[in-house]
ZALO-890029 format. One record per atom (N, C-alpha, C, CB): x, y, z; atom name; residue in one letter. Coordinates in pm, whole numbers, padded with zeros to 5 digits. Each point is the difference from the previous one (the first is absolute). Glycine has a CB too. Example, Ala and Ser with C-alpha at 12.3 -4.5 7.8 and 13.67 -1.06 7.14 Angstrom:
% ZALO-890029
px	py	pz	site	code
01319	-00569	00780	N	a
-00089	00119	00000	CA	a
00090	00120	00000	C	a
-00189	-00117	00125	CB	a
00154	00222	-00197	N	s
00082	00119	00006	CA	s
-00077	00109	00073	C	s
00118	-00063	-00215	CB	s
END
This chain:
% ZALO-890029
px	py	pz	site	code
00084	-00118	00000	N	x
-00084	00118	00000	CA	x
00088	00123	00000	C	x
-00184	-00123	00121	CB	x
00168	00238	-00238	N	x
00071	00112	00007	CA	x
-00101	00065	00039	C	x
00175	-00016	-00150	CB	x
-00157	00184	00236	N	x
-00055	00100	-00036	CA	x
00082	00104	-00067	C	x
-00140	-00065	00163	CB	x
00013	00115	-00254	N	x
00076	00145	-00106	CA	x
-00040	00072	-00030	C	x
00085	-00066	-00080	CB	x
-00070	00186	00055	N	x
-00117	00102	-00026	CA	x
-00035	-00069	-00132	C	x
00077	00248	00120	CB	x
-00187	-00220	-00177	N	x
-00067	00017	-00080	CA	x
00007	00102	-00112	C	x
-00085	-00101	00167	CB	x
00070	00034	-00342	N	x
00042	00080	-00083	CA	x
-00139	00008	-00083	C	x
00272	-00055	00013	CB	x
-00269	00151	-00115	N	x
-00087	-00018	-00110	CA	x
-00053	-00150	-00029	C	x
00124	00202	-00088	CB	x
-00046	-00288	00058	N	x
-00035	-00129	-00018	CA	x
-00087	-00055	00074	C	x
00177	-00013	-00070	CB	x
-00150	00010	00204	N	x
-00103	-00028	00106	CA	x
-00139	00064	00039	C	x
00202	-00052	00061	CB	x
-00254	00129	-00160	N	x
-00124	00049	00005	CA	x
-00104	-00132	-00009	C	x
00089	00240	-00109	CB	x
-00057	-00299	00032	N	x
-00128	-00145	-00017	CA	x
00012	-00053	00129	C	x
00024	-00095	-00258	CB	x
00094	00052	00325	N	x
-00007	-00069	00112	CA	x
-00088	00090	00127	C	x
00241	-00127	-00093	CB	x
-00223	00241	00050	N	x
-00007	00085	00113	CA	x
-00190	-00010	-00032	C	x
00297	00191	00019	CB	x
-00282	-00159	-00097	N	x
-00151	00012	-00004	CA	x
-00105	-00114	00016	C	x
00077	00167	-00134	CB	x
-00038	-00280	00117	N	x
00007	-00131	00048	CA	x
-00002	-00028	00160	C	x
00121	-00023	-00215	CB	x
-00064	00059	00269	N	x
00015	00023	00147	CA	x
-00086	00090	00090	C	x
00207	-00044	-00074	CB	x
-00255	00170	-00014	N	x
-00081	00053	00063	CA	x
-00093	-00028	00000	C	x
00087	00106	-00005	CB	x
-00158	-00164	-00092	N	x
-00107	-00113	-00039	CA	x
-00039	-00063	00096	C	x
00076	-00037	-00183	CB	x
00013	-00043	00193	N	x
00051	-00142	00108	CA	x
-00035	00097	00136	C	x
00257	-00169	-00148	CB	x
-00222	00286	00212	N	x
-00005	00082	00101	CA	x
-00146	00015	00039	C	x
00213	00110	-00072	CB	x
-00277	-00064	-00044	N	x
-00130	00073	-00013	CA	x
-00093	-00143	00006	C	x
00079	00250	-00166	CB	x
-00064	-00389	00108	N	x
-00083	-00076	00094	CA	x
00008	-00090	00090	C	x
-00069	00047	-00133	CB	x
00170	-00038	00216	N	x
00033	-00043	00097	CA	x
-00038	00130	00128	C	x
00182	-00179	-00158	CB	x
-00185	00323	00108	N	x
-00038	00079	00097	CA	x
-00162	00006	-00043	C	x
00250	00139	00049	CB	x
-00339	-00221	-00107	N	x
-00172	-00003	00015	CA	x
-00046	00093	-00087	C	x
-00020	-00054	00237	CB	x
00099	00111	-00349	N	x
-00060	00095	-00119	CA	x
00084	-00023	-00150	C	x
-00065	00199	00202	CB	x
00075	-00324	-00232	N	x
00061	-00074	-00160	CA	x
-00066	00114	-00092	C	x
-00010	-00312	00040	CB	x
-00043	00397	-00002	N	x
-00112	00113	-00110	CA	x
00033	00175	00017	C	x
-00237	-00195	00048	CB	x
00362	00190	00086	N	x
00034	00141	00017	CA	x
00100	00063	-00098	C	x
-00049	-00047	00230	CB	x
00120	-00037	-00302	N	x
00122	00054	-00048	CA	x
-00062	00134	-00159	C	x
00178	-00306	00104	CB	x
-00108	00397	-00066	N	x
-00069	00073	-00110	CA	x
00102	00062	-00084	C	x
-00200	00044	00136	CB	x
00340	-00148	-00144	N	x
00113	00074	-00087	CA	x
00033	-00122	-00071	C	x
00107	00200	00156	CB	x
-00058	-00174	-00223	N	x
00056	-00105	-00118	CA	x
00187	00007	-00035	C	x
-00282	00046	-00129	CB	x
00317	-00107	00096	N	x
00157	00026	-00020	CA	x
00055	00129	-00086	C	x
00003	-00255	00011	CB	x
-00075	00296	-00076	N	x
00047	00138	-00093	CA	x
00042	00114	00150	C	x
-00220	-00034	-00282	CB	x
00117	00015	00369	N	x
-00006	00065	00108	CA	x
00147	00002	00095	C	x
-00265	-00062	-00030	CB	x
00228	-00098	00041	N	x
00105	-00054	00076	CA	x
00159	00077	-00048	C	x
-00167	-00249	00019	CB	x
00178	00238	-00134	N	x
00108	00032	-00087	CA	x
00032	00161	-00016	C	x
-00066	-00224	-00120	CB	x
-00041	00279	00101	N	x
00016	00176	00012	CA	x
00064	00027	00146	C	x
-00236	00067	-00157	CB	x
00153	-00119	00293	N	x
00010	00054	00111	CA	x
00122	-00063	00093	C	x
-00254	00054	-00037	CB	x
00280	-00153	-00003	N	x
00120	-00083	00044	CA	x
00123	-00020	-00046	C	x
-00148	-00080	00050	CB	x
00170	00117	-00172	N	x
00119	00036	-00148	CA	x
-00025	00107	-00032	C	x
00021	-00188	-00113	CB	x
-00079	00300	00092	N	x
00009	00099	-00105	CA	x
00120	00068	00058	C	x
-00255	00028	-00084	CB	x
00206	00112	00029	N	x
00149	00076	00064	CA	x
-00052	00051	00121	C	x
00129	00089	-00218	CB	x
-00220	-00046	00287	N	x
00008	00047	00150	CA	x
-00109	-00158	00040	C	x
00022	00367	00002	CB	x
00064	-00435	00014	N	x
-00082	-00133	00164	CA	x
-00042	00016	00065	C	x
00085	-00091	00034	CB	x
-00235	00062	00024	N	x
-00077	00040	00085	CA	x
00010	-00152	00118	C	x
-00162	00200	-00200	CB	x
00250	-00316	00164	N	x
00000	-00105	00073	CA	x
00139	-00097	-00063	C	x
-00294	00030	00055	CB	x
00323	-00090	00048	N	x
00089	-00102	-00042	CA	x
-00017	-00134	00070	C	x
00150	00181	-00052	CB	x
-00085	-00277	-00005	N	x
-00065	-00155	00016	CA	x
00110	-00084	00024	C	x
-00194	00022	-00158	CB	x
00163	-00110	00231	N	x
00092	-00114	-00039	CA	x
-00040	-00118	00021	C	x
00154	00119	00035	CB	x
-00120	-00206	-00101	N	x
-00007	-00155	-00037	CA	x
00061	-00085	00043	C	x
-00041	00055	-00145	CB	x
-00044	-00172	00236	N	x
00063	-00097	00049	CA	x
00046	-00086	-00100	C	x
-00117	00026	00188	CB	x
00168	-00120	-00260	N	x
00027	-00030	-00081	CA	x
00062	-00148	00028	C	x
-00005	00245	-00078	CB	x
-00080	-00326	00066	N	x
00035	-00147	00008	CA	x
-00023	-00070	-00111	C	x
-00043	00003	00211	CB	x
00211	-00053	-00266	N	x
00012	-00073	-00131	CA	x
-00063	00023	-00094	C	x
00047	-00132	00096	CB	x
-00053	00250	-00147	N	x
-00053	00095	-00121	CA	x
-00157	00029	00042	C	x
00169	-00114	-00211	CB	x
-00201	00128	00329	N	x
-00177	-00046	-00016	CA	x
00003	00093	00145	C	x
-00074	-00318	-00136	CB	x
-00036	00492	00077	N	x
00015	00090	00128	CA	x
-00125	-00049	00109	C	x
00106	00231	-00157	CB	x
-00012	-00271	00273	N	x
-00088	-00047	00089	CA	x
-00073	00101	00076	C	x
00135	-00184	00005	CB	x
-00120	00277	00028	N	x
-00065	00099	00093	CA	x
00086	00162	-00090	C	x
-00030	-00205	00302	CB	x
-00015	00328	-00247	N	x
00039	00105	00004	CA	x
00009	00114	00125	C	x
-00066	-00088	-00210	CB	x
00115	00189	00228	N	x
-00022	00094	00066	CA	x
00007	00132	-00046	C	x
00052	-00148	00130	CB	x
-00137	00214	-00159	N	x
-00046	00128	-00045	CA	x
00010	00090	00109	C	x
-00147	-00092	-00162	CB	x
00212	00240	00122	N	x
00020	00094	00061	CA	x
00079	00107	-00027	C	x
-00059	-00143	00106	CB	x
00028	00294	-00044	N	x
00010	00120	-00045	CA	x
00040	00103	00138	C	x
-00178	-00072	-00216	CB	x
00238	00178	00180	N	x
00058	00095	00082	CA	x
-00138	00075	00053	C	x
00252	00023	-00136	CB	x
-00274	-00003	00267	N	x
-00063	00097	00061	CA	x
00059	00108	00084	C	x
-00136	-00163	-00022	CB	x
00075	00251	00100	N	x
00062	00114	00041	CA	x
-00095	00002	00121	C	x
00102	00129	-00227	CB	x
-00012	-00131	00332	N	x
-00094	-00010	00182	CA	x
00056	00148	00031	C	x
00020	-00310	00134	CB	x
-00149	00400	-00121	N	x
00121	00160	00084	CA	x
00039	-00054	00151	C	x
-00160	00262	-00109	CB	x
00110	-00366	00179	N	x
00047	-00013	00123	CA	x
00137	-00001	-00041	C	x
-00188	-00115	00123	CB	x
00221	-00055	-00168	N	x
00106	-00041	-00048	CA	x
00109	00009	-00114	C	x
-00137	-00077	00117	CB	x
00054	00115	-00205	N	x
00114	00022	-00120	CA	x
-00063	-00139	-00147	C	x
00277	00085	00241	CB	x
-00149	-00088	-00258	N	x
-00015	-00090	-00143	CA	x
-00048	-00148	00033	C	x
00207	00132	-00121	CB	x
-00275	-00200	00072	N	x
-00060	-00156	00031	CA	x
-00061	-00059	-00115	C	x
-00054	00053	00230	CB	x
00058	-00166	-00203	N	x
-00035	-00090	-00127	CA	x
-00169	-00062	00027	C	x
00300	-00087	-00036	CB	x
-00338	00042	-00028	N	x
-00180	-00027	-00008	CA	x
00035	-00128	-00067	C	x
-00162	00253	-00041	CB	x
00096	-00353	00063	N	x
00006	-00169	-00029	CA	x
-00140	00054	-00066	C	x
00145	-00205	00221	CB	x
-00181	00148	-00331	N	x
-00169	-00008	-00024	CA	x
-00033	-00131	-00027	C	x
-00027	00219	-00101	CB	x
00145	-00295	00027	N	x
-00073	-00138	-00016	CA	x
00145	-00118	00074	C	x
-00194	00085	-00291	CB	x
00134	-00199	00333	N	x
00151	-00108	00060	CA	x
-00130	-00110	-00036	C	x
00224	00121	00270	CB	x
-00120	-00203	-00374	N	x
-00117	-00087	-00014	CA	x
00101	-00159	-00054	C	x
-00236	00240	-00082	CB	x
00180	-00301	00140	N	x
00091	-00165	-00076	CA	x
-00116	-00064	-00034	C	x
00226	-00066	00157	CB	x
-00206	-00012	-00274	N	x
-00121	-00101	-00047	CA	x
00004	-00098	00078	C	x
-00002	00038	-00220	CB	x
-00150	-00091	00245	N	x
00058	-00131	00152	CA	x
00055	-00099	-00073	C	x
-00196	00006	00190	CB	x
00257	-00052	-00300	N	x
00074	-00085	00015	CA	x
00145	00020	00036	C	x
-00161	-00075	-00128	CB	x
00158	00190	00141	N	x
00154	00019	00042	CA	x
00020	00049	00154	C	x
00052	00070	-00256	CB	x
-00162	-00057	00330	N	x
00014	00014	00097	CA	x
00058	-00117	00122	C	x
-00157	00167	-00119	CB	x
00216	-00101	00207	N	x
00040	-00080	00129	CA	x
00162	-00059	-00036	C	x
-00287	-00084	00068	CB	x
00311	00173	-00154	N	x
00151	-00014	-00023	CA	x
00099	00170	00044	C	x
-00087	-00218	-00240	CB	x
00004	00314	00277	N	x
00120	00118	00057	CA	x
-00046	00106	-00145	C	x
00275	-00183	00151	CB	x
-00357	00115	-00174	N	x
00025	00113	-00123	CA	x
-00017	00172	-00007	C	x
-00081	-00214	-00096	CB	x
-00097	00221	00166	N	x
-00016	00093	00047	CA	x
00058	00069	00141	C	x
-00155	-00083	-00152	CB	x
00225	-00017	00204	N	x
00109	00077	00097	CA	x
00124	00080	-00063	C	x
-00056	-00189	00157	CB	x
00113	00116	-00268	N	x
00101	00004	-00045	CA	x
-00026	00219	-00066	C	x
00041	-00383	-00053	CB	x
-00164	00366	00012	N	x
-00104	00092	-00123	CA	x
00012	00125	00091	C	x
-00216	-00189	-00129	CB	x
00152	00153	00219	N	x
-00028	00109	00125	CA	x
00150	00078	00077	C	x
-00239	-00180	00061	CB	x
00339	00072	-00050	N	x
00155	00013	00035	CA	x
00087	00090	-00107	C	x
-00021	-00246	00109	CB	x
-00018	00216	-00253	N	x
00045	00065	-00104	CA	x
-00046	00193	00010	C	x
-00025	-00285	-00143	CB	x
-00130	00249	00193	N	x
-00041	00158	-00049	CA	x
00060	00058	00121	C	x
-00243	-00010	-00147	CB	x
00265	-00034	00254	N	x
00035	00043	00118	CA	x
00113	00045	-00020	C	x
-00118	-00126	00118	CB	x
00225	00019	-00206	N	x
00119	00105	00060	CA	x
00041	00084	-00140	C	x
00119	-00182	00217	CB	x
-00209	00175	-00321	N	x
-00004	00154	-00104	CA	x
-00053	00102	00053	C	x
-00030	-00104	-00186	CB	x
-00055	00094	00320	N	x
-00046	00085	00083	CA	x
00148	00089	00086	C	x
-00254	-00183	00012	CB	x
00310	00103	00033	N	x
00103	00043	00080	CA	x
00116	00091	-00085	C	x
-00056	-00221	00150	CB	x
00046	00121	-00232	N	x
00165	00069	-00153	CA	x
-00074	00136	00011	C	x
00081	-00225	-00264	CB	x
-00198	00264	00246	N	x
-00041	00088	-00067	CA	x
-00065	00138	00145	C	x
-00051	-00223	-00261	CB	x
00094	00148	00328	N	x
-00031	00109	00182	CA	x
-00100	00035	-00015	C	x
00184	00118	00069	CB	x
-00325	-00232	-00042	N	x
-00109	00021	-00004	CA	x
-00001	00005	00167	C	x
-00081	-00102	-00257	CB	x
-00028	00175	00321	N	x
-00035	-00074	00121	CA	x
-00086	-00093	00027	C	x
00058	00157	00044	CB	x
-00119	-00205	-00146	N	x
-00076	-00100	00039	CA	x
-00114	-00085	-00142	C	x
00030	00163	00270	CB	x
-00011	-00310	-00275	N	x
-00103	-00027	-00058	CA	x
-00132	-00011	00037	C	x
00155	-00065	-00076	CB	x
-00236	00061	00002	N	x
-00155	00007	00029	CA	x
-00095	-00068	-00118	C	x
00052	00232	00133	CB	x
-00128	-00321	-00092	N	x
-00084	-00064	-00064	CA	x
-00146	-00034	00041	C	x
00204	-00059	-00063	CB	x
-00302	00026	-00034	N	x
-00155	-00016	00043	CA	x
00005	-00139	00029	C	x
-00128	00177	-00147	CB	x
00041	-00208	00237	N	x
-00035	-00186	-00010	CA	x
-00156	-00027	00025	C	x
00249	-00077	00120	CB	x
-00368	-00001	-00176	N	x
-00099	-00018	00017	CA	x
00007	-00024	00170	C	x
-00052	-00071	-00265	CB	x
-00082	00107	00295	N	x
-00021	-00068	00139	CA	x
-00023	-00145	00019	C	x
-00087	00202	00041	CB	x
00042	-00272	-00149	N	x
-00061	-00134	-00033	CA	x
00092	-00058	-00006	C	x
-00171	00033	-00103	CB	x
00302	00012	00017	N	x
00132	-00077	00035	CA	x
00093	-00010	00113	C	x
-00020	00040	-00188	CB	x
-00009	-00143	00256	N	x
00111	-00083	00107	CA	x
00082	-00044	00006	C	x
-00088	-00027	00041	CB	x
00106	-00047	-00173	N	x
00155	-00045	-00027	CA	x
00092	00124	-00009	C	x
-00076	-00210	-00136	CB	x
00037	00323	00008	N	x
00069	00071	-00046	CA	x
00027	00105	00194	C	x
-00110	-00036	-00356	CB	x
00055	00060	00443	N	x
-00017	00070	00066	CA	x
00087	-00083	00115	C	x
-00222	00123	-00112	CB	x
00230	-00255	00112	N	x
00120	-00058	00104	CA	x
00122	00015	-00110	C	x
-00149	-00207	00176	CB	x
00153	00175	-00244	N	x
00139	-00003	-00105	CA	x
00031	00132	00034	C	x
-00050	-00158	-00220	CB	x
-00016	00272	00206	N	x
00043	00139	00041	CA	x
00047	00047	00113	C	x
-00129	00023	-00124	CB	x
00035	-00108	00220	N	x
00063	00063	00085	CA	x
00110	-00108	00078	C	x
-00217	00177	00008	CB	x
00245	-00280	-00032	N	x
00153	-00072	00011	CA	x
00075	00041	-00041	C	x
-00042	-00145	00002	CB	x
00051	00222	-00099	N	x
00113	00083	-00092	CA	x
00016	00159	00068	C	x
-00078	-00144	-00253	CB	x
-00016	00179	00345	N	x
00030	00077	00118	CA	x
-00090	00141	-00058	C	x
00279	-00120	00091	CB	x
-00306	00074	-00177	N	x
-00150	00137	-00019	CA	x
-00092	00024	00146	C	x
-00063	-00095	-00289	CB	x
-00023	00168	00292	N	x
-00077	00111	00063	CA	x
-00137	00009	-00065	C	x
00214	00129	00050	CB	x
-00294	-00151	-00016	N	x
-00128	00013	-00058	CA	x
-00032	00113	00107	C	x
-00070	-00257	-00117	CB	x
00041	00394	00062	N	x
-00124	00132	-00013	CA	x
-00045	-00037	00063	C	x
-00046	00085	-00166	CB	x
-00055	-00114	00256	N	x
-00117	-00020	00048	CA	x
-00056	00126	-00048	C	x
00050	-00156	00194	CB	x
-00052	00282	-00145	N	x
-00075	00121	-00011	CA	x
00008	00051	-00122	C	x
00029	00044	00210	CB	x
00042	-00125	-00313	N	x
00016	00094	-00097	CA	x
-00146	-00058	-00124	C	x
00333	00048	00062	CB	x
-00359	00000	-00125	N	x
-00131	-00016	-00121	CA	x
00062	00037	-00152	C	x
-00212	00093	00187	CB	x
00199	-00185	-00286	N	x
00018	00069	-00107	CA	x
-00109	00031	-00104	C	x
00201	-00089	00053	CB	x
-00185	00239	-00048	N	x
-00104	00017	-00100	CA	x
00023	00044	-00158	C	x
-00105	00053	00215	CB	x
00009	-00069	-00273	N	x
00020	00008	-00156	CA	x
-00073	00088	-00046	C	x
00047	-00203	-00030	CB	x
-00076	00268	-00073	N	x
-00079	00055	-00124	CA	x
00114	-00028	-00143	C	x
-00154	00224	00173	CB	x
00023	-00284	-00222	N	x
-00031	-00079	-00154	CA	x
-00105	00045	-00112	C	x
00051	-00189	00142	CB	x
00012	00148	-00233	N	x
-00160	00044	-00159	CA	x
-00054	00119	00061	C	x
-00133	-00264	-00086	CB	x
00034	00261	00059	N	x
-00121	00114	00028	CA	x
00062	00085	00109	C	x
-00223	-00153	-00051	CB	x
00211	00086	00164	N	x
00022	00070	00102	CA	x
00137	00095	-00010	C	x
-00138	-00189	00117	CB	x
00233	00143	-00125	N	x
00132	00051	-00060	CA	x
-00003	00160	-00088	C	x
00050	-00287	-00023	CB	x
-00131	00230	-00074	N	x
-00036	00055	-00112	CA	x
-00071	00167	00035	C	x
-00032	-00280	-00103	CB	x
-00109	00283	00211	N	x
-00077	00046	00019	CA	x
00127	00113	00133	C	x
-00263	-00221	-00109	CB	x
00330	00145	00220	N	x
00122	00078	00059	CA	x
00036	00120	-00068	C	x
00085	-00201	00070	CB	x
-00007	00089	-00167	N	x
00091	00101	-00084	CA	x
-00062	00161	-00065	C	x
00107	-00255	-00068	CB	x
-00214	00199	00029	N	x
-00069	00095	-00096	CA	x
-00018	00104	00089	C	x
-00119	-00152	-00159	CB	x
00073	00132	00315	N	x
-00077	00091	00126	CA	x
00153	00096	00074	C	x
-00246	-00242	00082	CB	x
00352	00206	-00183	N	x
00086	00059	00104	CA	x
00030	00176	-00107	C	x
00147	-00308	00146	CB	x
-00063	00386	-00070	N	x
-00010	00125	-00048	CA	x
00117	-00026	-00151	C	x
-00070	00153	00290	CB	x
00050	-00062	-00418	N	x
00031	-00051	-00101	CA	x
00164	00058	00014	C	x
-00266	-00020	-00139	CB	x
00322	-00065	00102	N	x
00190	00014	-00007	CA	x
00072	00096	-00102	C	x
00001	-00249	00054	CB	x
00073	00319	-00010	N	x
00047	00132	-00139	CA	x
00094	-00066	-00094	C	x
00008	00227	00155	CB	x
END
C-alpha cells in the first residue's frame, strides 16, 4: 500500500470513491459534481482541494480529500472533507495511515490544527477518531446554506462596487 497525492489521472478513481462515500454515508443520490468538476477544482490553475490516494497494487483503495482554511483564533489549518476506504480494504491501517499523512502536511505547513465533520450515526468512524486522539465539539453545530436558499442570501445582501 502507497500513499500519494493525487494527479489529474486520478480523477476517475477519485470520483469513484466519492460515490463509494456518498452510499455508504445513506445518500448514493447526493453527489452533484461530475469529474470535469473534479478536474477544474482540484487541477486547474488555482486548487480549491487536494487529495490523496491510498493505493494498493494499482487499485485506489480509499482517499483523503482536503483544503486550507483560516481560524482568526488560530491561524492557518487544514479541513479533511472526505477519509474514506472501500470496505474491502479496510482493517488493514489504511485509513490510519490516510489520516497520519494529512496530519503531518498539516504540520510541514504550520497549521494549528486539523478539523473534520463526522455523521452522528457513525460509530465506527467516531471511535477510529477519536483513538487517533481527535475531540469531538460537543457544542459546536454546523450549519449550511445551499441552492435557493444560498441563492436568495446572496441576492438580500447590500450590492458590491
Amino acid at each position: 500500500m502507497n500513499i500519494r497525492l493525487a494527479t489529474e489521472a486520478d480523477v476517475p478513481a477519485i470520483f469513484t470513491l466519492i460515490h463509494a462515500l456518498a452510499t455508504y454515508e445513506r445518500e448514493p443520490d447526493a453527489v452533484q459534481i461530475g469529474e470535469a468538476e473534479l478536474r477544474r477544482d482540484g487541477f486547474g490553475p488555482r486548487p480549491l482541494f487536494e487529495c490523496l490516494i491510498a493505493d494498493d497494487e494499482g487499485e485506489a483503495a480509499g482517499f483523503a480529500l482536503y483544503f486550507p482554511i483560516y481560524s482568526t483564533w488560530r491561524g492557518p489549518s487544514l479541513h479533511l472533507e472526505d477519509l474514506f476506504v472501500q470496505p474491502s480494504h479496510r482493517g488493514r491501517s489504511i485509513g490510519k495511515a490516510l489520516l497520519g499523512y494529512v496530519a503531518a502536511i498539516a504540520m510541514e505547513r504550520g497549521c494549528a490544527r486539523l478539523q473534520w465533520d463526522v455523521l452522528d450515526w457513525n460509530a465506527p468512524a467516531i471511535d477510529f477518531y477519536r483513538s487517533c486522539g481527535a475531540v469531538m465539539l460537543e457544542p459546536w453545530r454546523i450549519m449550511r446554506v445551499s441552492g435557493a436558499a444560498l441563492a436568495r442570501l446572496a441576492n438580500s445582501s447590500t450590492p458590491r462596487a
